[in-house]
C-alpha positions in Angstrom: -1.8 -16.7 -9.6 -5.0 -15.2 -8.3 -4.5 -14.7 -4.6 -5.8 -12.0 -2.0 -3.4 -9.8 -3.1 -3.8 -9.8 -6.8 -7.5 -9.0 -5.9 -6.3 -5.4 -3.7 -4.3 -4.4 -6.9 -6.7 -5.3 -9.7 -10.4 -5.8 -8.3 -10.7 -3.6 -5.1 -9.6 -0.1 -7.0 -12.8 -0.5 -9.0 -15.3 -1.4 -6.4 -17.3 2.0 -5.4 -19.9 1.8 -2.8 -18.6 -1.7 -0.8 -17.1 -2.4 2.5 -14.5 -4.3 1.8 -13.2 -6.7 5.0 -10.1 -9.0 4.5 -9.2 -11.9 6.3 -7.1 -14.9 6.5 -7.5 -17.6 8.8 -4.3 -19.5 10.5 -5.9 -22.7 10.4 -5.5 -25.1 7.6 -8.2 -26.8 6.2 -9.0 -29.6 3.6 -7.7 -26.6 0.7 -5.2 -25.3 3.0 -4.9 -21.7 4.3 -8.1 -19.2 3.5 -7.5 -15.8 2.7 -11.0 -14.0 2.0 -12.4 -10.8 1.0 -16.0 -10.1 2.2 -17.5 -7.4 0.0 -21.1 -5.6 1.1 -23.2 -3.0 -0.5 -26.8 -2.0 -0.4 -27.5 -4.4 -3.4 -25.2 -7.1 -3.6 -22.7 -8.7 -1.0 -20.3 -11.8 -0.8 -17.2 -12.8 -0.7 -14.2 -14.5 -2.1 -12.0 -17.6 -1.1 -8.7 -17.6 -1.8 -6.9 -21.2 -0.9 -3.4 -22.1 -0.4 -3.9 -25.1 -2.3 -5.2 -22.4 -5.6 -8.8 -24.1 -4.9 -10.8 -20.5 -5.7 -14.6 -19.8 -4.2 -17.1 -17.1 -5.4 -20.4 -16.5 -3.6 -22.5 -13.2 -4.2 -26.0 -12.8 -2.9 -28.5 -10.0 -3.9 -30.1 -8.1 -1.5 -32.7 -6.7 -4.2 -33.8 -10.5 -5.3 -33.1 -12.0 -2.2 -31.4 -15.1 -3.5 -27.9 -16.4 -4.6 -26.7 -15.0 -8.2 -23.2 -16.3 -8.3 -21.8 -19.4 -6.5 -18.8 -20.9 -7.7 -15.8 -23.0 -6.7 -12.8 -23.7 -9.1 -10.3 -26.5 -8.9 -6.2 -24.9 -9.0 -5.6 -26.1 -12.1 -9.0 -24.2 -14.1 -7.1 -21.0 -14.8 -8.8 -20.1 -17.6 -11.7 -20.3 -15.6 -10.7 -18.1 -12.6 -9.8 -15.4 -15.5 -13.5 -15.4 -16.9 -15.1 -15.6 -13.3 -13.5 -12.7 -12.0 -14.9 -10.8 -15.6 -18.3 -11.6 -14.8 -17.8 -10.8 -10.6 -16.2 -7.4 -11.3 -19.0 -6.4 -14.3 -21.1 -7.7 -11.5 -20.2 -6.1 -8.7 -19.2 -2.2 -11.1 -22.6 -2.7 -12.7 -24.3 -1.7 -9.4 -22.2 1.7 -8.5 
């Protein structure tokens, strides 16, 4: 399961140049319990939402182009998915070190 702390261990290493913030918020919502992971750099910044529930959200935003180049929310049960998104975020987000 992809969770906030699969994404220390496997995506975070990787990630030169960004601020990384974590967070998790004690409130539950319609998706249950957010974990996220804010990342910012000089070119790209956004974050990822990690749900209780396995509900999964990706937004980045580019600071060069001024606009939204990845925005993306999976349902728990689009595994195969959440593999191939977090390919393209990390070849993203490495592309720019």
């Amino acid at each position: 399961m992809k969770d906030l702390e699969w994404f220390k261990k496997n995506i975070s290493p990787g990630l030169k140049g960004y601020e990384l913030i974590y967070k998790s918020f004690e409130e539950k919502g319609d998706f249950g319990f957010l974990s996220r992971v804010e990342f910012i750099s000089n070119v790209l910044e956004g974050n990822v939402d990690f749900w209780s529930s396995g509900w999964l959200d990706v937004f980045v935003w580019s600071n060069e182009v001024r606009d939204v180049v990845l925005n993306v929310m999976l349902e728990p049960q689009q595994e195969t998915e959440k593999d191939d998104l977090f390919k393209t975020l990390e070849k993203m987000l490495t592309a720019v070190d």
